[in-house]
N, C-alpha and C positions, 0 to 999 in steps of 0.2 A: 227210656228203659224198655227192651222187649219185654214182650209178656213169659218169658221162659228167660232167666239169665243166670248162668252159674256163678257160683259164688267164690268158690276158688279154683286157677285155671291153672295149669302147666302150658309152656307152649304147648308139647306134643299131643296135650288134651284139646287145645286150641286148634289144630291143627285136625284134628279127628272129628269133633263136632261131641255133643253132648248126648248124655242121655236123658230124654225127656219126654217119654210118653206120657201126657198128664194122667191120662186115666188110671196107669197101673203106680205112679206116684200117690194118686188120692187113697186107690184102695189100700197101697200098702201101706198108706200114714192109717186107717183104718185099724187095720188088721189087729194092732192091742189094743182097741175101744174108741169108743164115740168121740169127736170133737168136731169142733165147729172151724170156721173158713180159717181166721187166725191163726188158728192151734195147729190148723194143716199146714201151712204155709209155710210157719214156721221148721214144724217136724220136717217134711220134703229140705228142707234147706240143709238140716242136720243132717238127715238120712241120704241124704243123693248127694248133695252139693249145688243141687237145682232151685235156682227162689223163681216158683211158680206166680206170675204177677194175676190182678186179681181176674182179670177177664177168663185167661189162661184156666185158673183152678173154675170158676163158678161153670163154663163151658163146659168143664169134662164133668163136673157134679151134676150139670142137667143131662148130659148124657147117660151116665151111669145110674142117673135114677130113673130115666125112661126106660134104659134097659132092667129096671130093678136089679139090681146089683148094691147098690145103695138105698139107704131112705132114710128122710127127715126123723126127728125125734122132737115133741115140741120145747119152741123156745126157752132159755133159761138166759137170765139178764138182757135183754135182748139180743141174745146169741143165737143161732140158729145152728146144731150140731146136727148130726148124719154120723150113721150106724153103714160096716157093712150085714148086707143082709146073706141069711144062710147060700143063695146061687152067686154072689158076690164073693164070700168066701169061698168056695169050690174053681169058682176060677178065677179068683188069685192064687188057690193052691196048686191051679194045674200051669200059669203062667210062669208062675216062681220054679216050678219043677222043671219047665222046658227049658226058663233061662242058665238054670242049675247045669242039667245035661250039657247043653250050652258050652255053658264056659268050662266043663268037668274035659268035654272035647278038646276046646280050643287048646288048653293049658297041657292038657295032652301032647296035641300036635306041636306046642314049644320045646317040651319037656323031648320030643324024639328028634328033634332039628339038631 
């Protein structure tokens, strides 16, 4: 299994490649409250259609907490959840904005074709 595999695929999805930047998956499983590797893992699956395998998700968590973007919260059952943190939030809110424009364009450029 790679460490990034979608879950449900269309050819023409298959054919285009997926989307899967772990980092902005993690935050945005974030984004309505704390949870731990599990709970992410799972949400990303739900929410993208991307199952994050574990190297894949713990990788981008270390990254996003050197960047402080993220931070630990301590363990509950031997869970270990993560918060994002207030610059974490701020730039998930300016990523989500860009993607937004984004595709507000692209569909655009359909919509006049």
């Amino acid at each position: 299994m790679r460490s990034s595999q979608k879950t449900r695929t269309s050819e023409a999805e298959r054919a285009l490649g997926r989307f899967s930047d772990p980092a902005l998956l993690v935050m945005a499983s974030l984004a309505d409250g704390p949870k731990h590797g599990h709970a992410m893992i799972a949400d990303i699956a739900q929410m993208s259609g991307t199952r994050l395998g574990p190297g894949t998700l713990y990788g981008a968590i270390a990254r996003l907490e050197e960047q402080r973007l993220i931070e630990p919260l301590p363990p509950k059952d031997r869970r270990y959840p993560y918060r994002l943190t207030p610059g974490g939030e701020r730039v998930l809110r300016a990523k989500l904005n860009t993607l937004h424009q984004f595709t507000l364009a692209g569909l655009s450029k359909l919509e006049a074709s």
